[in-house]
C-alpha positions in Angstrom: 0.0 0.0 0.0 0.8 3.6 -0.4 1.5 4.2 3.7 5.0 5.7 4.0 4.3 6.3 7.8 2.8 4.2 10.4 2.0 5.9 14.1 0.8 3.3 16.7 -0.6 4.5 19.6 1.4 3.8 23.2 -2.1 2.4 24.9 -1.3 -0.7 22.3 -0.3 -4.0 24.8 3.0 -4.9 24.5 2.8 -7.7 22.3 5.4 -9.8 20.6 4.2 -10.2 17.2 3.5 -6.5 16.6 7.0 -6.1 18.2 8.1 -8.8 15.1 5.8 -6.7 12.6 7.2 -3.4 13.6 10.6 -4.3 12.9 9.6 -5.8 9.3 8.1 -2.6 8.6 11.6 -0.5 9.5 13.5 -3.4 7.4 10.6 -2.2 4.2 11.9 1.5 4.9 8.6 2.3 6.8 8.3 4.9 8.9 7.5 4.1 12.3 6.7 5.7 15.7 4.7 5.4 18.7 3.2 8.2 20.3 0.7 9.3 23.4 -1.4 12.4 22.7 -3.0 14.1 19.9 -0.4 17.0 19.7 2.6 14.8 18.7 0.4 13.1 16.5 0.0 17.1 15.0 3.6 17.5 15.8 4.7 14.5 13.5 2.1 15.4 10.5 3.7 18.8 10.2 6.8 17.4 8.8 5.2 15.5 6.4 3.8 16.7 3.0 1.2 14.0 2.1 -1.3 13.1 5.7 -2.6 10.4 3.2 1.1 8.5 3.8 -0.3 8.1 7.1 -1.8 4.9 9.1 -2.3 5.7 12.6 -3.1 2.4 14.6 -5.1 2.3 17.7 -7.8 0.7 20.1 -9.7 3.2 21.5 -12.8 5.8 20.3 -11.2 9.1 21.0 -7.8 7.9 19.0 -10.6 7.5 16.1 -12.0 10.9 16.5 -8.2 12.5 16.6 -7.5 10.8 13.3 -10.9 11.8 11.8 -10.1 15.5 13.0 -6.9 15.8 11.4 -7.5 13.4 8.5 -5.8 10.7 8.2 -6.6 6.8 8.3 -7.4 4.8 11.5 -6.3 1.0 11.6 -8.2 -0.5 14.7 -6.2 -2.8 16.6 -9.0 -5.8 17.2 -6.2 -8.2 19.2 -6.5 -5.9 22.0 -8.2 -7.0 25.0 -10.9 -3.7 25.5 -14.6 -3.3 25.9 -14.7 -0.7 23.5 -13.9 -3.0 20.4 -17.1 -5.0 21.2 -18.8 -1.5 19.8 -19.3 -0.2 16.5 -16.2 1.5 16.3 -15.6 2.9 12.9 -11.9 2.6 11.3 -10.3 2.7 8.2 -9.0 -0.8 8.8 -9.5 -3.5 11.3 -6.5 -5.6 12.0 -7.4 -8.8 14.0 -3.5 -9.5 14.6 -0.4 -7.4 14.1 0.7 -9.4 10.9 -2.8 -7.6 9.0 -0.6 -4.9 9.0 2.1 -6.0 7.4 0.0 -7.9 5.0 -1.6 -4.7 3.9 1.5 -2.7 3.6 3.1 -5.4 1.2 0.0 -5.8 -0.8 -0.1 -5.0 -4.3 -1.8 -0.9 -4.0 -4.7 -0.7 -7.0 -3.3 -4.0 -9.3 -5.4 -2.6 -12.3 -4.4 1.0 -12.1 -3.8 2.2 -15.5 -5.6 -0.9 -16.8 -8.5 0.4 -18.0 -8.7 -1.5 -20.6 -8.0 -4.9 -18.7 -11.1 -4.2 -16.1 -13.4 -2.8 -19.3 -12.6 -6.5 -20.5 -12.8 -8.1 -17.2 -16.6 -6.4 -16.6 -18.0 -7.3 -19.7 -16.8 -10.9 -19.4 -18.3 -11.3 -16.2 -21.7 -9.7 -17.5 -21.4 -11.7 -20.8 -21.4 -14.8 -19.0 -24.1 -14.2 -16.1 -26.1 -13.1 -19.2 -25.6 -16.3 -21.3 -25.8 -18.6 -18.2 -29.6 -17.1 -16.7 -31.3 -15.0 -19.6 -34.0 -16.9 -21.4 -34.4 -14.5 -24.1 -32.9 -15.7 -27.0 -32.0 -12.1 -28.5 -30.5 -11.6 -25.1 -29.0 -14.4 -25.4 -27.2 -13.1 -28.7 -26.4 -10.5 -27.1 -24.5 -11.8 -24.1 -22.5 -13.9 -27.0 -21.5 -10.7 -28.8 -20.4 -9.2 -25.5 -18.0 -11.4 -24.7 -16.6 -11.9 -28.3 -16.1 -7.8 -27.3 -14.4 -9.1 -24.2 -12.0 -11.5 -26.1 -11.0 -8.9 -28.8 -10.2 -6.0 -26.3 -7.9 -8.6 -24.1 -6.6 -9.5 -27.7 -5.6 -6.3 -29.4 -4.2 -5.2 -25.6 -1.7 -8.6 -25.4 -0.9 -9.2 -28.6 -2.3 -13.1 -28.7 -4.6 -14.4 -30.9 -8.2 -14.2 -30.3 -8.4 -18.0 -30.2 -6.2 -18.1 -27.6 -8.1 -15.1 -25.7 -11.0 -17.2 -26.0 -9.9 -20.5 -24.6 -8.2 -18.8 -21.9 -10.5 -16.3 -20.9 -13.9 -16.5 -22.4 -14.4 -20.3 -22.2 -16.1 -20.6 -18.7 -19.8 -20.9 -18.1 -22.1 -19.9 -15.3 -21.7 -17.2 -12.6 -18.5 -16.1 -12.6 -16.5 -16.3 -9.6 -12.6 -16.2 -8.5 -10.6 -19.8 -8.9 -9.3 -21.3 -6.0 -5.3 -22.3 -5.4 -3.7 -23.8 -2.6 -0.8 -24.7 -0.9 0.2 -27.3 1.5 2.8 -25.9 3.7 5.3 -28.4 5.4 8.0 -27.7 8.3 10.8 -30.0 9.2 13.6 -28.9 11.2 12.2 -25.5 11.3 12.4 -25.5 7.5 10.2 -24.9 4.8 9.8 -27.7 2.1 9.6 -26.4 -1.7 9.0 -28.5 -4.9 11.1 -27.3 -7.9 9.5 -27.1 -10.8 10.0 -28.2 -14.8 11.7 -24.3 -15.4 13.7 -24.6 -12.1 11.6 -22.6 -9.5 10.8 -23.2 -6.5 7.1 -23.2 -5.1 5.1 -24.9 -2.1 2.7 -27.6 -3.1 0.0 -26.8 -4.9 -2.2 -25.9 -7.5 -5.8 -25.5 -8.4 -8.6 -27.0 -6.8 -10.2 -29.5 -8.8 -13.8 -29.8 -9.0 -14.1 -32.6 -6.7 -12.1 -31.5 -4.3 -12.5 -29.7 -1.0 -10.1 -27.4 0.3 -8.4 -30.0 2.6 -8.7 -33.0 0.0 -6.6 -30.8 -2.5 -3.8 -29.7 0.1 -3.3 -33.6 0.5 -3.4 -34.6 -3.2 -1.1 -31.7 -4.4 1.5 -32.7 -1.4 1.8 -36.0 -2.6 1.6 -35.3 -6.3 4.3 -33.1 -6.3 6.2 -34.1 -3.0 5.4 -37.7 -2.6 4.3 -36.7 0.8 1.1 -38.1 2.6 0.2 -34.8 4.7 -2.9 -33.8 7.1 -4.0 -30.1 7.1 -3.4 -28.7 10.4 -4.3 -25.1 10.6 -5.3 -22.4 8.1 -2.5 -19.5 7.5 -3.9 -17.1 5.1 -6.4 -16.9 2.7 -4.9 -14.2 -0.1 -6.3 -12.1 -3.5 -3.7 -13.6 -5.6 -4.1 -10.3 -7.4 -3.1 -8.2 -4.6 0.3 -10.6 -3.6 1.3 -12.4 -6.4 2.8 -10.8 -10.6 1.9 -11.7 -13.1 -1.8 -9.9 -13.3 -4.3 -12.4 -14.2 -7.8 -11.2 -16.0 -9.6 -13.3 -13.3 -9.5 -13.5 -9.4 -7.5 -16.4 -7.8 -8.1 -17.2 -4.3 -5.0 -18.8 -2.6 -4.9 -20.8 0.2 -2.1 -21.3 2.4 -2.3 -24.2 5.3 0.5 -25.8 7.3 -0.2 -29.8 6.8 1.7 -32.6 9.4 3.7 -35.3 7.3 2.5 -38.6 8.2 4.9 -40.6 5.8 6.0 -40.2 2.2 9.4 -39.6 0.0 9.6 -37.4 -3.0 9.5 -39.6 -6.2 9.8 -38.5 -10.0 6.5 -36.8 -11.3 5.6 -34.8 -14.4 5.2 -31.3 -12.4 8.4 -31.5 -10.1 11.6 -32.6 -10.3 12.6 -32.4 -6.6 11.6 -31.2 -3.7 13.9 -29.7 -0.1 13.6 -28.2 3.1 15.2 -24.6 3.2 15.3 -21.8 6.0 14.3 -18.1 5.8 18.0 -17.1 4.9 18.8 -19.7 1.7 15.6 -19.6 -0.2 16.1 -20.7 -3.9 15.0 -19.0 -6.8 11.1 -18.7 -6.1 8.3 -19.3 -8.7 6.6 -15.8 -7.2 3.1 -16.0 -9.5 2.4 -19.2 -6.7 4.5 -17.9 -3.9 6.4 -14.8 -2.6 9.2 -14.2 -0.3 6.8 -11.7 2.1 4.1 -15.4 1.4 7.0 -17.8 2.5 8.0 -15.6 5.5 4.4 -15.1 6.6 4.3 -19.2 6.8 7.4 -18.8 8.8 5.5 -16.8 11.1 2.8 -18.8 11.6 4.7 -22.1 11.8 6.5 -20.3 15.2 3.2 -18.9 16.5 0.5 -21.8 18.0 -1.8 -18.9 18.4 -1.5 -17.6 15.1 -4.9 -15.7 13.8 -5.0 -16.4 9.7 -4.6 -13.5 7.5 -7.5 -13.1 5.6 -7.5 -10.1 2.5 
């Protein structure tokens, strides 16, 4: 996100995730400080040109009204323990554990911007094929068709590939549209993360798209043994990510990812037709990552998790 400055609020619980977040944010080149009362708050905005760089993060009603006053965003702090975040506070943001923050300051701010023409084609591809799936009429019907024809040529004139290939890839779905789903089994050993290298020599955690009948769980344990020869059981949820907002290159659709730590109950890699090996690495000697399925801020967020029992999943 755009924040260049983040002001937490010294009525915050000493906590030590947010103490782990906060030095993340320094090591990103975030500013950072904590203050007590609305006139260092004024203080600190005064030496800054934009107020909109701002995030002021709190827990309280009257640190909402300060922020409203001098205008800038409020980020409520929902892991505190106080009576006042059972009301209807209003905020700009609502972080259920420190680790929201940093997974809004490393998202991907406004994916489309300067993409008119990708959203134009996006929108009439999703009304194109509501249309055609629940309209009885069969001008409307016609009509729908055209539309996402339309679709197809504005993605085609805008990337340069064919409009048979626009239209396999992008206009070939039918009923209501809605955002794919990807996931990916996440496995410790030794306090280190295992990674499957792929057929162009990346890296990535197991995983891939949900097949149609497949739950969420059924697919972390086929995908880990597919491409990791692992038999796994999904343990606890991490995050639950917009692709779009994490993860280059843009795709014309939304992908819903899906990251879970899983327990290996037995299993040894074996030669497949997606992977070519598989190894456990730490933080500090990650290989060459496939980052359209899995970022270095994604593999350090399951690093985070994997240390915390009490972890809260990051949901976008």
């Amino acid at each position: 996100m755009s924040f260049k400055h983040l002001i937490f609020s010294t009525d915050l619980n000493d906590n030590d995730n947010l103490n782990e977040v906060i030095t993340k944010l320094k090591q990103l080149e975030i500013n950072v400080l904590t203050v007590s009362s609305k006139s260092d708050i004024k203080s600190y905005l005064a030496k800054i040109d934009k107020a909109n760089s701002i995030l002021f993060i709190g827990a309280n009603l009257k640190e909402a009204i300060v922020c409203k006053e001098i205008n800038i965003s409020f980020g409520l702090a929902l892991w505190q323990d106080t009576k006042i975040l059972r009301q209807h506070l209003k905020a700009d943001y609502y972080f259920r554990q420190p680790y929201d923050i940093l997974n809004l300051i490393t998202s991907i701010d406004n994916p489309y911007k300067n993409m008119k023409w990708l959203t134009t084609a996006m929108e009439m591809q999703f009304i194109a094929q509501a249309g055609i799936t629940y309209s009885k009429d069969v001008f409307d019907q016609e009509r729908f068709h055209r539309l996402s024809e339309m679709a197809g040529e504005i993605m085609s004139e805008y990337t340069d590939l064919p409009v048979e290939k626009v239209t396999t890839l992008f206009c070939n779905e039918t009923g209501y549209q809605t955002p794919k789903l990807d996931t990916r089994s996440v496995i410790f050993k030794d306090d280190k993360i295992l990674l499957a290298k792929e057929l162009d020599g990346r890296w990535s955690l197991p995983g891939g798209w949900v097949d149609v009948n497949q739950s969420i769980c059924d697919n972390l344990i086929k995908e880990a043994y597919e491409e990791a020869g692992l038999n796994v059981v999904p343990t606890r949820l991490i995050a639950i990510h917009d692709r779009n907002r994490h993860n280059l290159p843009l795709y014309a659709y939304g992908i819903t990812k899906i990251f879970m730590l899983c327990e290996v109950i037995s299993g040894e890699f074996t030669a497949n037709i997606e992977t070519s090996e598989s190894a456990y690495f730490s933080l500090d000697e990650l290989p060459p990552l496939s980052v359209g399925k899995n970022t270095k801020e994604q593999i350090e967020l399951c690093f985070s998790a994997y240390k915390n029992p009490d972890w809260v999943p990051i949901i976008d």
